[in-house]
DSSP file (Angstrom, degrees, kcal/mol; ACC not computed):
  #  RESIDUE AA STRUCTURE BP1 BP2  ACC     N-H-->O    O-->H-N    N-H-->O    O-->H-N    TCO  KAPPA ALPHA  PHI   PSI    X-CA   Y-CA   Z-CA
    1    1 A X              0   0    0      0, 0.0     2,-0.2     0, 0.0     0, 0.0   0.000 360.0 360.0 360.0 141.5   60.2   49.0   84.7
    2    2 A X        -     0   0    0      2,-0.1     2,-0.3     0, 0.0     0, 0.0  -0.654 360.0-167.0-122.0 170.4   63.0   46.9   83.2
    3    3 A X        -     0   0    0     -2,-0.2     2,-0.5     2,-0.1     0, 0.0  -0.909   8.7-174.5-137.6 118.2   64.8   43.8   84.7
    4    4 A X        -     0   0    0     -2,-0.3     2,-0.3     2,-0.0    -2,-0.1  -0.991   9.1-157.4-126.2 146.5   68.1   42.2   83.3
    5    5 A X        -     0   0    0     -2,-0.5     2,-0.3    11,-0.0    -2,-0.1  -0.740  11.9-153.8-115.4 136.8   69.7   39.5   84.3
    6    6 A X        -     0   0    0     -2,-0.3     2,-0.3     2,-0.0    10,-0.0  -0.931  12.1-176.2-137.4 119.5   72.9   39.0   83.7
    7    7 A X        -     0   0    0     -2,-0.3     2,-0.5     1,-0.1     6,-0.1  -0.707  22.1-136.3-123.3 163.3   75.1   36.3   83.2
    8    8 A X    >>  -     0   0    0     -2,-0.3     4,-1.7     2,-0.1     3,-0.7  -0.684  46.7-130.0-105.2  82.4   79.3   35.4   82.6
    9    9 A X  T 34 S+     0   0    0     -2,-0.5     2,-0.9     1,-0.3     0, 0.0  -0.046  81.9  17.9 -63.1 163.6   79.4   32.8   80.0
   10   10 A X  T >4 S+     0   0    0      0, 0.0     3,-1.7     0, 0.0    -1,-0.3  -0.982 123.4  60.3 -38.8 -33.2   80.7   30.3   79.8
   11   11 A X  T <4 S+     0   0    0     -2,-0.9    -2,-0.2    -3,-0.7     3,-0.1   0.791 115.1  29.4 -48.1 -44.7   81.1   30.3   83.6
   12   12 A X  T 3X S+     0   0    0     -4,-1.7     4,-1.5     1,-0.2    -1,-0.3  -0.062  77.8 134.0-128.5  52.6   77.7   30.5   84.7
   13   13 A X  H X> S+     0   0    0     -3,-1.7     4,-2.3     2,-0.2     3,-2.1   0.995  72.8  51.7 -54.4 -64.4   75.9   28.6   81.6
   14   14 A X  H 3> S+     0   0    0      1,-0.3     4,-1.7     2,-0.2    -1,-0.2   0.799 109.1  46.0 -55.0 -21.8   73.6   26.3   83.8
   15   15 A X  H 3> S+     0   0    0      2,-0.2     4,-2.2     1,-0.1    -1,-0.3   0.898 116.8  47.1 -81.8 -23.0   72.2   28.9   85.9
   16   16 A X  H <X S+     0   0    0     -3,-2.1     4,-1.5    -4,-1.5    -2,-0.2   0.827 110.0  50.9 -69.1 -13.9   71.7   30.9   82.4
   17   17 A X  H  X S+     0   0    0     -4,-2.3     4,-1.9     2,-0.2    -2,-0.2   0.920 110.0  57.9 -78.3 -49.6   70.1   27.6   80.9
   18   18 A X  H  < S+     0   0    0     -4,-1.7     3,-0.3    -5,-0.3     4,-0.2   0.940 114.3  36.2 -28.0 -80.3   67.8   27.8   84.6
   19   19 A X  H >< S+     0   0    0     -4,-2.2     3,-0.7     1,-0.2     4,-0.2   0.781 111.9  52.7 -65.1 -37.7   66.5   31.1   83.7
   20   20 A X  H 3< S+     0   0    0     -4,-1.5     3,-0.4    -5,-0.2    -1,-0.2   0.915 118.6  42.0 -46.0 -60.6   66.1   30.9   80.1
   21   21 A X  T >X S+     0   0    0     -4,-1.9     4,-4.1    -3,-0.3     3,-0.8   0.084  78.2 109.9 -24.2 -18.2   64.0   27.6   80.8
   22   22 A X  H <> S+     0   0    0     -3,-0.7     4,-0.8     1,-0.3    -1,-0.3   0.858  73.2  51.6 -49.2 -61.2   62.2   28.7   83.5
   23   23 A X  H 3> S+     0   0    0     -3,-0.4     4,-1.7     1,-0.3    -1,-0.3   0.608 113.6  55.7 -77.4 -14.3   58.5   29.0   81.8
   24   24 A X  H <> S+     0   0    0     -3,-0.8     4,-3.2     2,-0.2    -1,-0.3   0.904 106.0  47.2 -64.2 -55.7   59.6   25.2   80.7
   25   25 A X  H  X S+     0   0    0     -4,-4.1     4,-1.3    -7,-0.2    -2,-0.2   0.750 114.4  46.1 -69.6 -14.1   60.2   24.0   84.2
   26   26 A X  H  X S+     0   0    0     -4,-0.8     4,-5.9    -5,-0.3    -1,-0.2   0.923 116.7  42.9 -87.5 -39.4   57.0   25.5   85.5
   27   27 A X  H  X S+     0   0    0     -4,-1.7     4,-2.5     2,-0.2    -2,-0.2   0.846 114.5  49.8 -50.7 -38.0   54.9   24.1   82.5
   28   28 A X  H  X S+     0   0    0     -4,-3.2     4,-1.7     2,-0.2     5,-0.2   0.977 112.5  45.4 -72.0 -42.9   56.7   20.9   82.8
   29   29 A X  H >X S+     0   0    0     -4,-1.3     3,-1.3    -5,-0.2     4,-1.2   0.995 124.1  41.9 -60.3 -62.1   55.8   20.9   87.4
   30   30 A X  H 3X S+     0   0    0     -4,-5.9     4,-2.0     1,-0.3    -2,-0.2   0.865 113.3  50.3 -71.6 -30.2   51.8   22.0   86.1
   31   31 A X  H 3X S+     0   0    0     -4,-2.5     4,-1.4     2,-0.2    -1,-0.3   0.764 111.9  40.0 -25.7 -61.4   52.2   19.6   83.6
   32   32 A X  H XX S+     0   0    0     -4,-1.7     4,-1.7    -3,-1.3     3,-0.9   0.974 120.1  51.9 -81.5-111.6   53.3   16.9   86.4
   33   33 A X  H >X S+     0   0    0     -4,-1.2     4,-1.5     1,-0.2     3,-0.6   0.683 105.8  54.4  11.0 -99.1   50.3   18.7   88.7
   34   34 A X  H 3X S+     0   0    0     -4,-2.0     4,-4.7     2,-0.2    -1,-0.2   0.710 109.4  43.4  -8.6 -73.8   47.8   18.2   85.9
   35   35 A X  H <X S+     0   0    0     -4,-1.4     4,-1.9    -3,-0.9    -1,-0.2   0.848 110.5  56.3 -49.6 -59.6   48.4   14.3   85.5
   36   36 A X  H <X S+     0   0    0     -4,-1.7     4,-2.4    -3,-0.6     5,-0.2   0.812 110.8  47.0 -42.6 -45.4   48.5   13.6   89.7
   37   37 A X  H  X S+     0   0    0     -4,-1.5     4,-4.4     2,-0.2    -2,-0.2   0.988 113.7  46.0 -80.4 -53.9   44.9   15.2   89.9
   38   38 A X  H  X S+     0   0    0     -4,-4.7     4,-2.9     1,-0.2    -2,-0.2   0.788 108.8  52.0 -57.4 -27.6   43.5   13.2   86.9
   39   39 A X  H  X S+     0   0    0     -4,-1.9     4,-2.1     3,-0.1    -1,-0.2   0.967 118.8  40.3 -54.1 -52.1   44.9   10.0   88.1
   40   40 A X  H  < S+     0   0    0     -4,-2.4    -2,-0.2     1,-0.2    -3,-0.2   0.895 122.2  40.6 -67.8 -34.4   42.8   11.0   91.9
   41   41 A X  H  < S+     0   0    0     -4,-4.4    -1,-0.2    -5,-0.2    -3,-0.1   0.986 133.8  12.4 -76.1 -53.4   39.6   12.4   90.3
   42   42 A X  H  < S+     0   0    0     -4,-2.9     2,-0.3    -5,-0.2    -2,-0.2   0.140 104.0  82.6-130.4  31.3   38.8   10.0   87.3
   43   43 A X  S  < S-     0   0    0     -4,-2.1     2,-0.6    -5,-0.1     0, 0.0  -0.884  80.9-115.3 -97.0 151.9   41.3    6.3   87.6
   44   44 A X        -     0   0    0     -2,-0.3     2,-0.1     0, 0.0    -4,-0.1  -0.863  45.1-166.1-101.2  93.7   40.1    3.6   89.9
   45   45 A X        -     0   0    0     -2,-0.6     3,-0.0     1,-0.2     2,-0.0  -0.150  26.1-113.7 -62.6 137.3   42.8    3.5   92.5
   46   46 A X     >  -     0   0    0     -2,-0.1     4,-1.3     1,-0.1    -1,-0.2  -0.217  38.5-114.1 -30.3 154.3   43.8    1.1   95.2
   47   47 A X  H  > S+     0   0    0      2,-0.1     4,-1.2     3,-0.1     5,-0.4   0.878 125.2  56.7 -58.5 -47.7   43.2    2.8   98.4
   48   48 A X  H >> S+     0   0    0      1,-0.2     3,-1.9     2,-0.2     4,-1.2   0.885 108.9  45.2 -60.1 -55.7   47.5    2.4   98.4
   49   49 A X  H 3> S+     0   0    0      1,-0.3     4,-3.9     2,-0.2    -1,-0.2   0.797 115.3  50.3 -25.3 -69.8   47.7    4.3   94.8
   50   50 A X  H 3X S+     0   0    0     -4,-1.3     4,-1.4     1,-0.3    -1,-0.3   0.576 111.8  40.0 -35.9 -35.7   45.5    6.8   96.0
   51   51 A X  H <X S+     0   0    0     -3,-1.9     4,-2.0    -4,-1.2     5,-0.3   0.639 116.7  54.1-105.1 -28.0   47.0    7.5   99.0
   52   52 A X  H  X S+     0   0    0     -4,-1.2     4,-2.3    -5,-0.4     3,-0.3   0.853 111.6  44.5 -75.4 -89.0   50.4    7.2   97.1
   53   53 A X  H >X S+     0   0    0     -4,-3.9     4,-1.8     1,-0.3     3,-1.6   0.748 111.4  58.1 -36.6 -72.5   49.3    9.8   94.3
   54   54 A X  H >X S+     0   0    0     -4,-1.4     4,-2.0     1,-0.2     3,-0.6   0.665 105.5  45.9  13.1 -92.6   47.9   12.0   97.2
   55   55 A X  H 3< S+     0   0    0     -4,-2.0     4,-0.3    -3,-0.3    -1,-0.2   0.531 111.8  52.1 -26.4 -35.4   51.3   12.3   99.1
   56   56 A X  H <X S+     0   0    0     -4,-2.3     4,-1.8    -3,-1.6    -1,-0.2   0.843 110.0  45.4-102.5 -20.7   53.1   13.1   96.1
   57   57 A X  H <X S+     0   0    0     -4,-1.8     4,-2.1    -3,-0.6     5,-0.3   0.846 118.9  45.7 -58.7 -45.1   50.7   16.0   94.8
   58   58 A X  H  < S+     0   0    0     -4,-2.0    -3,-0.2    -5,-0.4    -2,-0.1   0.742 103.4  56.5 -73.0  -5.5   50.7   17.3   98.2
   59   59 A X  H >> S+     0   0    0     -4,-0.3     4,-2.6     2,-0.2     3,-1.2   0.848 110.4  54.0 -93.4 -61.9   54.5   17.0   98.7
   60   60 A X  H >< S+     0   0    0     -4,-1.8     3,-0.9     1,-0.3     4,-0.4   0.804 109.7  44.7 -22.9 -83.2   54.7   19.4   95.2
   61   61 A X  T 3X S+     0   0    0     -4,-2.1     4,-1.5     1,-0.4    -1,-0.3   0.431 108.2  54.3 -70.1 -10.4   52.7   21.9   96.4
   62   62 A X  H X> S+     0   0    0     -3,-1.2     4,-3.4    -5,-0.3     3,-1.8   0.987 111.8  47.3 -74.2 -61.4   54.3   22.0   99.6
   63   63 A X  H <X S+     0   0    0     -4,-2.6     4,-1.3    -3,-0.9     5,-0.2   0.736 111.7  53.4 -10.6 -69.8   57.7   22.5   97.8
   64   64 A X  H 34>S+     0   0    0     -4,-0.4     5,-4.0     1,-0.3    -1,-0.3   0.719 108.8  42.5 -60.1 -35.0   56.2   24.8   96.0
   65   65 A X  H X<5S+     0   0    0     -3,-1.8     3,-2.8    -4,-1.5    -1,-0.3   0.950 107.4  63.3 -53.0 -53.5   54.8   27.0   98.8
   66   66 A X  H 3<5S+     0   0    0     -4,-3.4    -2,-0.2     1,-0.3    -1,-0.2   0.735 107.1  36.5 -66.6 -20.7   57.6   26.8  100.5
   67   67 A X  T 3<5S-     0   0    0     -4,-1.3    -1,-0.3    -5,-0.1    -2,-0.2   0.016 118.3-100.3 -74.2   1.5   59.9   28.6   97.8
   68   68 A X  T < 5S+     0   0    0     -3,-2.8    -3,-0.2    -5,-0.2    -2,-0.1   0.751  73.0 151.1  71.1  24.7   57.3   30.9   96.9
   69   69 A X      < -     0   0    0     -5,-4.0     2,-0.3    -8,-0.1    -1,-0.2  -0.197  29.5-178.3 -41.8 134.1   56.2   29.3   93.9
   70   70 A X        -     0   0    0      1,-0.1    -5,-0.0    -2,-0.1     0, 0.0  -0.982   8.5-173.3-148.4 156.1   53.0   29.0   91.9
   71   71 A X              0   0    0     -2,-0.3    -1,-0.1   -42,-0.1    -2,-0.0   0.092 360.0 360.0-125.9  43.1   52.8   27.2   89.1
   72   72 A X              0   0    0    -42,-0.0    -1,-0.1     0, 0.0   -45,-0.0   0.076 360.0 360.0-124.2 360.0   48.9   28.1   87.8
């Protein structure tokens, strides 16, 4: 099975820059991911930090659920 995508340049660079880019923007969210977990498992957080770094991992992954996303 083949897939092409097809785009009308100039007209519709940035969504061809999107797709082209894609495996960048997903390394760059696990990337992102990656960083949030090591600060919660192995820095010594403020309870506020924590709670801060917390909220904003969990806020990803909701995003990410909710678009139907994975970034692993």
């Amino acid at each position: 099975m083949k897939a092409i995508l097809e785009f009308n340049l100039p007209d519709e660079e940035q969504e061809f820059m999107e797709a082209v880019n894609g495996g960048m923007f997903k390394h760059v969210l696990w990337k992102i991911d990656q960083d949030l977990r090591g600060k919660l498992k192995y820095e010594t957080l403020t309870d506020c930090e924590y709670k801060c770094y917390e909220k904003v991992r969990k806020d990803l992954h909701n995003y990410l659920r909710a678009n139907n996303l994975d970034i692993e």
